[in-house]
C-alpha positions as a Markdown table, in Angstrom:
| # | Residue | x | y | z |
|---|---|---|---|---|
| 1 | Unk | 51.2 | 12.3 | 55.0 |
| 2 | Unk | 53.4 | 15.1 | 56.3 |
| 3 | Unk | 55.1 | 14.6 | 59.6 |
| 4 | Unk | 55.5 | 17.0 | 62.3 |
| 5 | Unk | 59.1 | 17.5 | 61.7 |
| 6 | Unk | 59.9 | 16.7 | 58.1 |
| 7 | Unk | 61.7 | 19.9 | 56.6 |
| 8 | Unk | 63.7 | 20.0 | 59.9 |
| 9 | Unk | 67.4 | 19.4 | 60.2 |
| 10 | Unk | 68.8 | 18.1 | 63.4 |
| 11 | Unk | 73.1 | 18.1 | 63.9 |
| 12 | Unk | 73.7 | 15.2 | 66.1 |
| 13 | Unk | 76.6 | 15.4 | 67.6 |
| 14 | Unk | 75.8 | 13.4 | 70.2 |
| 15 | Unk | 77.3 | 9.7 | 71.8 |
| 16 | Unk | 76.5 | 6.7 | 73.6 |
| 17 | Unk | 72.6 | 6.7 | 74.5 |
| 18 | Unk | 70.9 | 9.5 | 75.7 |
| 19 | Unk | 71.5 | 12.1 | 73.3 |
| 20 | Unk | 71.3 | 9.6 | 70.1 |
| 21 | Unk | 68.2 | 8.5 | 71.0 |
| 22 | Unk | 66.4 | 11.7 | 71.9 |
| 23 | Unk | 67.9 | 12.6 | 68.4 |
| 24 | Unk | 66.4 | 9.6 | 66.5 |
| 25 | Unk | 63.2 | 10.0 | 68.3 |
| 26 | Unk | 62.7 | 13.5 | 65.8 |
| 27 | Unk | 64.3 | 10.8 | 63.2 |
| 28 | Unk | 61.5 | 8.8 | 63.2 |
| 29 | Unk | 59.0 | 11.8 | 63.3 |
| 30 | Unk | 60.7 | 12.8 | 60.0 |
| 31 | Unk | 64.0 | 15.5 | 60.8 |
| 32 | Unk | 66.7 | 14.8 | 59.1 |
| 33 | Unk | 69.1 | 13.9 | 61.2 |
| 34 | Unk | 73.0 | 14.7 | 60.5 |
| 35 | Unk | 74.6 | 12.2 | 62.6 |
| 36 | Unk | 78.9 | 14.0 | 63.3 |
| 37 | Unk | 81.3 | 11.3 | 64.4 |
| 38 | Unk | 85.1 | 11.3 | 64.3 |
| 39 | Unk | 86.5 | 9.1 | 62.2 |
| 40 | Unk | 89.0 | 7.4 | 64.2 |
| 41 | Unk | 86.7 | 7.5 | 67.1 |
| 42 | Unk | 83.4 | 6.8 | 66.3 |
| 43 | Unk | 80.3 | 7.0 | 68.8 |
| 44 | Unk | 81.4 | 4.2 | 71.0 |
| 45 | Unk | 77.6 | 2.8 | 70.9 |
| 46 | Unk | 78.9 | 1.4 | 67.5 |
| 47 | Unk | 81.4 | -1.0 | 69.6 |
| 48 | Unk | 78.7 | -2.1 | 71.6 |
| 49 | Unk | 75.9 | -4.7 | 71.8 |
| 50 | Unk | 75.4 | -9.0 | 71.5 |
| 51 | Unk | 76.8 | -9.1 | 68.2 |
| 52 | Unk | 80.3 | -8.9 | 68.4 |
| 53 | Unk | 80.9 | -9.3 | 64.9 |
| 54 | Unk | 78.8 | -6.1 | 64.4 |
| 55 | Unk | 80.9 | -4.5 | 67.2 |
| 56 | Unk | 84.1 | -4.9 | 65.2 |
| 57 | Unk | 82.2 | -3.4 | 61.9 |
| 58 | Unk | 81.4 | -0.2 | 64.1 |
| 59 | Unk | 77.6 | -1.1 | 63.8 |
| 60 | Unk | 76.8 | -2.6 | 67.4 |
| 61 | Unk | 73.0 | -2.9 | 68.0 |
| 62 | Unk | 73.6 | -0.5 | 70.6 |
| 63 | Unk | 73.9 | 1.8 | 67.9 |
| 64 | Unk | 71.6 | 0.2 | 65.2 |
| 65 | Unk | 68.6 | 0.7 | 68.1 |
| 66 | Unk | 69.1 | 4.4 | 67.7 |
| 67 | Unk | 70.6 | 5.6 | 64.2 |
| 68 | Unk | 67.8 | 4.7 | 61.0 |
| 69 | Unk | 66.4 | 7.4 | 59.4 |
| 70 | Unk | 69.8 | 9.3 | 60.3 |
| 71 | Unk | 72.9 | 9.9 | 58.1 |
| 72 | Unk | 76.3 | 10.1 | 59.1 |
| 73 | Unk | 79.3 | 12.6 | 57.7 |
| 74 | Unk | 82.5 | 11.7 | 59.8 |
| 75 | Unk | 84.4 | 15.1 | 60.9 |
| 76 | Unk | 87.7 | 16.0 | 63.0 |
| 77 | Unk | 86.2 | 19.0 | 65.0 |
| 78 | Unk | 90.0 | 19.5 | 66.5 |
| 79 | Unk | 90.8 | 20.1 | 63.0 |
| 80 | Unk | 89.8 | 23.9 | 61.1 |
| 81 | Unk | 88.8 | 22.8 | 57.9 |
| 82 | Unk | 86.3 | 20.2 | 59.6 |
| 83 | Unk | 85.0 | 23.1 | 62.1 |
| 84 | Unk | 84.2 | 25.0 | 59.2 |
| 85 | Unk | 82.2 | 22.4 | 57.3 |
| 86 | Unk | 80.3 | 21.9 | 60.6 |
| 87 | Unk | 79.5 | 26.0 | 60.7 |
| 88 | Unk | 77.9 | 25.5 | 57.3 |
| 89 | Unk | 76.2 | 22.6 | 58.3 |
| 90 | Unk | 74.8 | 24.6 | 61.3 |
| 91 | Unk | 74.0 | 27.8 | 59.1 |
| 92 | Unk | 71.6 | 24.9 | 57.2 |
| 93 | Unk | 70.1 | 23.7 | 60.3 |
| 94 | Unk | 67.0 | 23.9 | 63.3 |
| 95 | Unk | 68.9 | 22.0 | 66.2 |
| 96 | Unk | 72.0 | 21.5 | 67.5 |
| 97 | Unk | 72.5 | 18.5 | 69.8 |
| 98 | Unk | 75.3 | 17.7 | 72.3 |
| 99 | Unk | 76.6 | 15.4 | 75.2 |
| 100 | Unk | 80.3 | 16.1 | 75.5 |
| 101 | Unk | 81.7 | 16.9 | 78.6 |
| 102 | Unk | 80.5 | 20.5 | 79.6 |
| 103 | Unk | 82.6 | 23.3 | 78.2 |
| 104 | Unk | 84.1 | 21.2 | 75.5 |
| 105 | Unk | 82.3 | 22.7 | 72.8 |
| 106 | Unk | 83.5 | 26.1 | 73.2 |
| 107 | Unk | 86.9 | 25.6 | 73.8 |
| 108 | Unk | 86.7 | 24.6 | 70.1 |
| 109 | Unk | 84.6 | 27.8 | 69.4 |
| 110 | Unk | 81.5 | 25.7 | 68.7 |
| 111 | Unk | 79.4 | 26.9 | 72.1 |
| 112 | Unk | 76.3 | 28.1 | 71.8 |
| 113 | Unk | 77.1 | 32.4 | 71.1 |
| 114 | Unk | 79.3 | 31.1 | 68.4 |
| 115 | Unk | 77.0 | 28.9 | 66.9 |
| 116 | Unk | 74.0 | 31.5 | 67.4 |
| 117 | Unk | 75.9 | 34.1 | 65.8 |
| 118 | Unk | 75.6 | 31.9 | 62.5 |
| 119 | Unk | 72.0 | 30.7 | 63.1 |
| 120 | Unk | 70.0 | 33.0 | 65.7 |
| 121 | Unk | 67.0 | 30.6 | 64.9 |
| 122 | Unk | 69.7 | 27.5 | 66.1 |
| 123 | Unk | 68.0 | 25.6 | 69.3 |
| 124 | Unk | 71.1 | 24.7 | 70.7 |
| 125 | Unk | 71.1 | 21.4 | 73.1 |
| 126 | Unk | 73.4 | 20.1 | 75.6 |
| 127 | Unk | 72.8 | 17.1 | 77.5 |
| 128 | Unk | 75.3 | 16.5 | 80.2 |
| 129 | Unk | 75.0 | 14.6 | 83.9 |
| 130 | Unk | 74.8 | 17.5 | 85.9 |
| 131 | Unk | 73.9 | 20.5 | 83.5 |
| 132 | Unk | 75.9 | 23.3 | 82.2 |
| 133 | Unk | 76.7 | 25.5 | 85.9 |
| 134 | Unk | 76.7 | 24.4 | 89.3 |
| 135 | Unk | 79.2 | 23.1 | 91.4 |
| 136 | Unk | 79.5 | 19.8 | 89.9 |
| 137 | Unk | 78.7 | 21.2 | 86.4 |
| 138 | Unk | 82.2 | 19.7 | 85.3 |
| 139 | Unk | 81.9 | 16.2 | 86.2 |
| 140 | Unk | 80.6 | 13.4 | 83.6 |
| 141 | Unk | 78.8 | 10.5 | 84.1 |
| 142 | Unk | 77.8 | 6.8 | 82.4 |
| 143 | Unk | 74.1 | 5.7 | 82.6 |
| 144 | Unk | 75.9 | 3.3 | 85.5 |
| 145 | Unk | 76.3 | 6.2 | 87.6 |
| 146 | Unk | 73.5 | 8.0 | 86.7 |
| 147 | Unk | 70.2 | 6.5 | 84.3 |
| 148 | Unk | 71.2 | 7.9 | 81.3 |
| 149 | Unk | 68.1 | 6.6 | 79.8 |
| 150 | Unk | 66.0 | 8.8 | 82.2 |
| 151 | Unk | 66.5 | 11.5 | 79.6 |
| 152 | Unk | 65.4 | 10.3 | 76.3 |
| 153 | Unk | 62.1 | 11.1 | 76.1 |
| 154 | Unk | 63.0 | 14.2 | 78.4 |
| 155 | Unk | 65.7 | 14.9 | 76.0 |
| 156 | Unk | 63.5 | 14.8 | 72.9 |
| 157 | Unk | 60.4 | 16.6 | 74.5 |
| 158 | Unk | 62.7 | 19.7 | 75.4 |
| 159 | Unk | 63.7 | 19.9 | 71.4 |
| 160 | Unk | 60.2 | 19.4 | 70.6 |
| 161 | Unk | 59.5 | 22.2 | 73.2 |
| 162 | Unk | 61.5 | 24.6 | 71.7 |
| 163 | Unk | 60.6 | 24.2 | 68.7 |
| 164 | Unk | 57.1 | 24.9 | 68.9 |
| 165 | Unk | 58.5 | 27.9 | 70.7 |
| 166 | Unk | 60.5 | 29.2 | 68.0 |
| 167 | Unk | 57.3 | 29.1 | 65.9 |
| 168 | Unk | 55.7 | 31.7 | 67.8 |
| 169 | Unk | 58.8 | 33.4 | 69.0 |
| 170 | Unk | 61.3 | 33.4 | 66.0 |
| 171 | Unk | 64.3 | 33.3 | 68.0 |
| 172 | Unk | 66.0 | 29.9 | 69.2 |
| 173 | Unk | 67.7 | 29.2 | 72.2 |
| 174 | Unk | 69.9 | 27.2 | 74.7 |
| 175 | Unk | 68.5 | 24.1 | 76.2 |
| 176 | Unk | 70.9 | 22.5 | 79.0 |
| 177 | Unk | 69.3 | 19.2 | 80.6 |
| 178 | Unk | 71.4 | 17.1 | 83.3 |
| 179 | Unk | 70.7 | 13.7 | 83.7 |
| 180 | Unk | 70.8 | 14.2 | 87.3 |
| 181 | Unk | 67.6 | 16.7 | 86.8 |
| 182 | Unk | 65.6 | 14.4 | 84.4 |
| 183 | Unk | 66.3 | 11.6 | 87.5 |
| 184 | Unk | 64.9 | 13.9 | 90.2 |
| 185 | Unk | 61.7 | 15.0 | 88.0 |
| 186 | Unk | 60.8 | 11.3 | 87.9 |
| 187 | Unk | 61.1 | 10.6 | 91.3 |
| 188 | Unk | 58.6 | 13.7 | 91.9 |
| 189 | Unk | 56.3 | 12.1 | 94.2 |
| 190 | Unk | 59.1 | 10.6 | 96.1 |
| 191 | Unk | 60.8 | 14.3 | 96.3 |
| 192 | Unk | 57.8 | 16.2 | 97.4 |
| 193 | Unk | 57.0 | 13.6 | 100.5 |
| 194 | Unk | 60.6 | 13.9 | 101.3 |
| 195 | Unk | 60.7 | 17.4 | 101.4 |
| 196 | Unk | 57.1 | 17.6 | 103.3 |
| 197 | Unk | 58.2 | 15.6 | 106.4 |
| 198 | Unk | 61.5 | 14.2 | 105.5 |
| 199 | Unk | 60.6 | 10.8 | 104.8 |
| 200 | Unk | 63.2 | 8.9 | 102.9 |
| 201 | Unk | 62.1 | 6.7 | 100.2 |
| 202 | Unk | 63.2 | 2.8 | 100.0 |
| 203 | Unk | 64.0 | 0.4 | 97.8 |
| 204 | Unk | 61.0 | -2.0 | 97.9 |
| 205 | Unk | 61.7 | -4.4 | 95.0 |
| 206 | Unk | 59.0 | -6.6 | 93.8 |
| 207 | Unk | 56.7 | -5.1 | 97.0 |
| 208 | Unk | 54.9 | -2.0 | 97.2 |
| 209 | Unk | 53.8 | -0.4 | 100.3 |
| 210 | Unk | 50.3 | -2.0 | 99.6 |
| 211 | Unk | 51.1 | -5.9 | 99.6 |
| 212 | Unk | 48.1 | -6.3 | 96.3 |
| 213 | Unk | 50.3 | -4.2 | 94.2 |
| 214 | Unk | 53.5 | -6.0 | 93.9 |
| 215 | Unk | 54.6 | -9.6 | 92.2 |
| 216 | Unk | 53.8 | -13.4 | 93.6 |
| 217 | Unk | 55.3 | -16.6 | 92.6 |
| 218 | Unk | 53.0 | -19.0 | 91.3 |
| 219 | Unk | 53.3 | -22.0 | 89.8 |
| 220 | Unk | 55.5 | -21.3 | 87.2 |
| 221 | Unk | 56.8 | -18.2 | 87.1 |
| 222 | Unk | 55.9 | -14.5 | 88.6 |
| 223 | Unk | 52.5 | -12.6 | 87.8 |
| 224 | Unk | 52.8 | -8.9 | 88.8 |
| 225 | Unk | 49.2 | -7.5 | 90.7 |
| 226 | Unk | 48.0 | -4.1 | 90.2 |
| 227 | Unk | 45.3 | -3.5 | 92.8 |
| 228 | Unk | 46.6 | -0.7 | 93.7 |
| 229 | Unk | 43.8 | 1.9 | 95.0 |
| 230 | Unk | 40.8 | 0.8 | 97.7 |
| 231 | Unk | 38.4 | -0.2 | 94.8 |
| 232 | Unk | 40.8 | -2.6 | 93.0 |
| 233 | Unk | 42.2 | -3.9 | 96.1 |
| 234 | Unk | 38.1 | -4.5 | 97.3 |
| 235 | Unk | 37.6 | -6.6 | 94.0 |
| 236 | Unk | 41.1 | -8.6 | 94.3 |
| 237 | Unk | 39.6 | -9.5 | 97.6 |
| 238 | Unk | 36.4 | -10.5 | 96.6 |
| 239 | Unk | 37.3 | -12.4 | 93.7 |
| 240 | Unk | 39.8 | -14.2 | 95.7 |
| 241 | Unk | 36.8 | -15.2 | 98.0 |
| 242 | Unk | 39.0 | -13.3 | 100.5 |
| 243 | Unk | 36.1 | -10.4 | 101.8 |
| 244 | Unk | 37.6 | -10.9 | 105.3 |
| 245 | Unk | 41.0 | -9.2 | 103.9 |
| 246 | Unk | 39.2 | -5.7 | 102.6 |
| 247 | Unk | 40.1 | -2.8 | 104.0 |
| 248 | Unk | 38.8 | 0.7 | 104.4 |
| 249 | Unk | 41.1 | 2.9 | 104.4 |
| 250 | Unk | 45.0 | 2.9 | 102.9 |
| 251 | Unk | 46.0 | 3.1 | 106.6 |
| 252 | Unk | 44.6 | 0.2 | 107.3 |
| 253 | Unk | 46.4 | -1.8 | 104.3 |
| 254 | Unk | 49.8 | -0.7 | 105.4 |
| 255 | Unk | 48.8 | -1.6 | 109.2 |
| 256 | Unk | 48.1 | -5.4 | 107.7 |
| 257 | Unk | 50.8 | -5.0 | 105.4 |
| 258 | Unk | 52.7 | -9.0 | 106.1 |
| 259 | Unk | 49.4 | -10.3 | 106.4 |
| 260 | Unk | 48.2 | -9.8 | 103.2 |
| 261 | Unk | 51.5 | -10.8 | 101.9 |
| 262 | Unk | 51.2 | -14.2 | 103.5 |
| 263 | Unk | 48.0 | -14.8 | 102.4 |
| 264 | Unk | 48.6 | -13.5 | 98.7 |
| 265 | Unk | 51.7 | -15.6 | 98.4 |
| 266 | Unk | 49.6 | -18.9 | 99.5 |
| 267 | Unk | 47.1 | -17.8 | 97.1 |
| 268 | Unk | 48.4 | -16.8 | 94.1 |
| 269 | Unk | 50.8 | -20.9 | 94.5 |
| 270 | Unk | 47.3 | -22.0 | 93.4 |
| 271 | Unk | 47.3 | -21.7 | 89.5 |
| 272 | Unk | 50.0 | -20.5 | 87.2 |
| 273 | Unk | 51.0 | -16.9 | 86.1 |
| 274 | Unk | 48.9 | -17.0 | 82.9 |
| 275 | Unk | 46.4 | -18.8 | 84.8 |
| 276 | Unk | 46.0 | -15.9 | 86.7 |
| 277 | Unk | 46.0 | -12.4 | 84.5 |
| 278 | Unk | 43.4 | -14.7 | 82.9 |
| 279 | Unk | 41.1 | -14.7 | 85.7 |
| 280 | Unk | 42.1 | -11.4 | 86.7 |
| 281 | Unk | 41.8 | -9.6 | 83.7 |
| 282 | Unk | 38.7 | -11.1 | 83.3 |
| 283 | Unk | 37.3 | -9.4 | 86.5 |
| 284 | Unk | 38.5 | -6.0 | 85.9 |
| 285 | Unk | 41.4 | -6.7 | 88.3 |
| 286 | Unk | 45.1 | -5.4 | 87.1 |
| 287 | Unk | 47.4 | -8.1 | 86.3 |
| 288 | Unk | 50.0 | -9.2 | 84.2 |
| 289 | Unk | 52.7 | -12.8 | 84.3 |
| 290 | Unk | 56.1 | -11.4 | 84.2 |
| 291 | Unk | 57.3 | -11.6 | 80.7 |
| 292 | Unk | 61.0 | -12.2 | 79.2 |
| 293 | Unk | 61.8 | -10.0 | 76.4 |
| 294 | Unk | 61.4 | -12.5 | 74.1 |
| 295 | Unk | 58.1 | -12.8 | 75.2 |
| 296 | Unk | 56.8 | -9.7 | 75.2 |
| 297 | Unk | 58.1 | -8.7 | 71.5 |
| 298 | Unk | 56.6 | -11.9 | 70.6 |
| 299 | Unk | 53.3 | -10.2 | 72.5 |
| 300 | Unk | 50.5 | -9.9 | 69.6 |
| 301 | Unk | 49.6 | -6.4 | 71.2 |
| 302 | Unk | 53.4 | -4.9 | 70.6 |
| 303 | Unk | 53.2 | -5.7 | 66.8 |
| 304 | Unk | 49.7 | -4.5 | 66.2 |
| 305 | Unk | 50.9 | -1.2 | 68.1 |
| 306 | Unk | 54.0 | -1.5 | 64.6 |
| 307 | Unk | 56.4 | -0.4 | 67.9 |
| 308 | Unk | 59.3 | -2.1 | 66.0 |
| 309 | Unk | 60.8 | -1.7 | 62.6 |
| 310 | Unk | 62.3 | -5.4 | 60.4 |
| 311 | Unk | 65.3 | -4.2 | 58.0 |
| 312 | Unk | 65.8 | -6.5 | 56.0 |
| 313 | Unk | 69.2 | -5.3 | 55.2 |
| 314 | Unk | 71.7 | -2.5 | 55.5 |
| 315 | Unk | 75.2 | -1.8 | 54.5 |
| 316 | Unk | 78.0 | -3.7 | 56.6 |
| 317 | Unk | 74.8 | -5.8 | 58.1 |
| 318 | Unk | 74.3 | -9.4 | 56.6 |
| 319 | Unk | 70.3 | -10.6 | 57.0 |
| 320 | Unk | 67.2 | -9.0 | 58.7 |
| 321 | Unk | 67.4 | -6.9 | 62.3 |
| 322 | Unk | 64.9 | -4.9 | 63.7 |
| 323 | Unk | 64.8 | -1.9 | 65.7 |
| 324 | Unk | 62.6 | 0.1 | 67.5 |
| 325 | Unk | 60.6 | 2.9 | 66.4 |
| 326 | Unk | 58.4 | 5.2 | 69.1 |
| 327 | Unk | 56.1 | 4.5 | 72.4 |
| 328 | Unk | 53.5 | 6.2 | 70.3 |
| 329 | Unk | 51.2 | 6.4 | 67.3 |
| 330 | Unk | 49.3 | 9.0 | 65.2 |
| 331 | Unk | 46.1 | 9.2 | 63.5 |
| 332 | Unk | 48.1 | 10.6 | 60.6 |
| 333 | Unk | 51.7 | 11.5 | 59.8 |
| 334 | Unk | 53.2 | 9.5 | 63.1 |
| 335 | Unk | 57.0 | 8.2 | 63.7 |
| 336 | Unk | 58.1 | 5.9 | 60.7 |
| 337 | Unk | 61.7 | 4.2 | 59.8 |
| 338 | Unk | 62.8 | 5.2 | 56.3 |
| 339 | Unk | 66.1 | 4.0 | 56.4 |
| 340 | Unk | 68.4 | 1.9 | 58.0 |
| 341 | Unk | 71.7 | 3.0 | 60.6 |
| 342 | Unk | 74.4 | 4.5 | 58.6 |
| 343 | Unk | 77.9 | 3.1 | 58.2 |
| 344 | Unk | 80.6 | 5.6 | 59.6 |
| 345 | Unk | 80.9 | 8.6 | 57.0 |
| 346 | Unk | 78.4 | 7.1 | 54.7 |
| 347 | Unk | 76.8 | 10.6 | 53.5 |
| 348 | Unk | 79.9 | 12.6 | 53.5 |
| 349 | Unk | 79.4 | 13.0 | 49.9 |
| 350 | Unk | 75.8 | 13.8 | 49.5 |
| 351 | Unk | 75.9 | 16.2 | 52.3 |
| 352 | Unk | 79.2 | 18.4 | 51.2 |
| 353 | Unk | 77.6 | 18.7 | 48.0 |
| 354 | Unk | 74.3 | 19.9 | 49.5 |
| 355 | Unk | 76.6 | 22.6 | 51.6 |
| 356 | Unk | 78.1 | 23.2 | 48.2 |
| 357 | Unk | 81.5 | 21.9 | 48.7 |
| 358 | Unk | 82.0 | 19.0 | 46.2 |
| 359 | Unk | 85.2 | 17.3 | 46.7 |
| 360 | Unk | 86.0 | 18.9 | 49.5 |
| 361 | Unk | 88.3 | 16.6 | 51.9 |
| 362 | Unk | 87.6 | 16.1 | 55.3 |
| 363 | Unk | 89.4 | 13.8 | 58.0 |
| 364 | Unk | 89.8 | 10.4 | 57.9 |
């Protein structure tokens, strides 16, 4: 079965996390995905990860997590000939994906009017911390400084965006998303009360402003409550043989705020984590025993949902890994892993002969 973007190519010249991973989410939904990497200086996500052996062979599970079904052709762009080979590539291609540091790009002459004067159907994307203009438009930023991974799914939903546009429009276009932006959107609600009456959000940790939605210690280990509107927090009550403790109104929740806490955290000592989502669950009440992460990969829900991918192999990579694949499924034609992360300049042969440039050298 077809998927929704087989018969699209996608340059990625993209590093770290953020970009890569917006690019492999098309991957997986079938573009094929040109992954450009120095060759002396490779994306640094191939350094990086628990396996340090893997680090040194420039395939860190940082970078395995977000490179199969992608291929890899290692280019100088400081360097002419390898500028041209990447004009070629972009004459050849849908998208255009970067995350250098803004204004690097066309310095080389590989900005978007350049590259649009090639392709005018190119969707051209730059991911940077703080967008393309503004006063702090230069400045670059780690996912430590801001959440890098904020914008994946932003990242790929903009590409997917355009796209679909181009179908009705014909033309393709610039797409600048800052980190900084993607962060904002997603604290919306927060944003929106802040600019109402100035109320600044705070970190609440494990609490919520309504003490049943927020995690308890148990017996053995923390089980996270959901009961968060005036129904669910009416049958947490009641099932807890609490009815003293319901409350009418929200106002009224926050005015009994340590109360309830006290109460919930004598409670909930009373049985263990899966103890309770057992009997919570059961009564329609959300909750869930905080899991590890080997736990919840090991959760029979996650591999009935097929969210991760087992290789049993791949070049430079002795035994079985496994990677992740896409918070999503389709009836038909969904995200799927082909192949596994490329070594560093594994395709430069296949795809110079697909631009039509057999033995053509480039940098090493």
């Amino acid at each position: 079965m077809t998927r929704p973007f087989e018969g699209i190519r996608v340059i990625d010249v993209t590093h770290v996390l953020a970009g890569p991973f917006a690019a492999y989410q098309l991957a997986v939904l079938g573009a094929d995905v040109i992954k450009v990497e120095h060759p002396d200086e490779p994306d640094q996500s191939r350094g990086s990860g628990t396996d340090k052996a893997l680090n040194r062979r420039n395939m860190g599970t940082a970078f395995l997590t977000q490179a199969s079904n992608k291929r890899s052709i290692a280019l100088d762009l400081k360097q002419p000939g390898d500028r041209e080979i990447l004009k070629k590539l972009v004459a050849t291609s849908d998208v255009f994906v970067e995350n250098y540091r803004p204004g690097a790009f066309e310095a080389l002459g590989l900005g978007y009017d350049a590259l649009a004067a090639i392709n005018p159907r190119l969707i051209y994307a730059s991911f940077s911390a703080f967008g393309q203009h503004g006063p702090r438009g230069g400045q670059t930023a780690y996912d430590h400084v801001i959440q890098a991974t904020s914008g994946i799914m932003a990242g790929a939903f903009a590409l997917s965006a355009a796209l679909f546009q181009r179908e009705r429009t014909g033309r393709g276009q610039r797409i600048d998303m800052a980190m900084l932006d993607v962060a904002m959107i997603l604290m919306s609600s927060h944003l929106t009360g802040y600019l109402r009456n100035g109320a600044h959000p705070k970190p609440h940790g494990n609490r919520h402003p309504h003490a049943t939605n927020g995690a308890f210690e148990t017996r053995d280990g923390l089980v996270m409550l959901g009961a968060s509107n005036l129904r669910q927090q009416r049958r947490l009550w009641t099932v807890l043989g609490r009815g003293d403790m319901i409350k009418r109104t929200n106002d009224e929740r926050e005015e009994d705020h340590e109360r309830e806490i006290a109460v919930l955290s004598e409670i909930m000592l009373t049985r263990t984590a899966d103890e309770w989502e057992e009997f919570l669950q059961a009564r329609h009440v959300p909750a869930a025993r905080v899991r590890t992460m080997g736990e919840a990969l090991a959760d029979p829900q996650l591999q009935a949902r097929g969210i991760v991918h087992r290789h049993a192999s791949a070049d430079g990579i002795e035994g079985a890994f496994a990677v992740p694949v896409a918070a999503f499924t389709f009836a038909h034609g969904g995200p799927r892993i082909d192949t596994p992360p490329p070594t560093l300049g594994q395709h430069n042969e296949d795809i110079l002969r697909e631009l039509g440039l057999q033995g053509a050298a480039v940098a090493s």
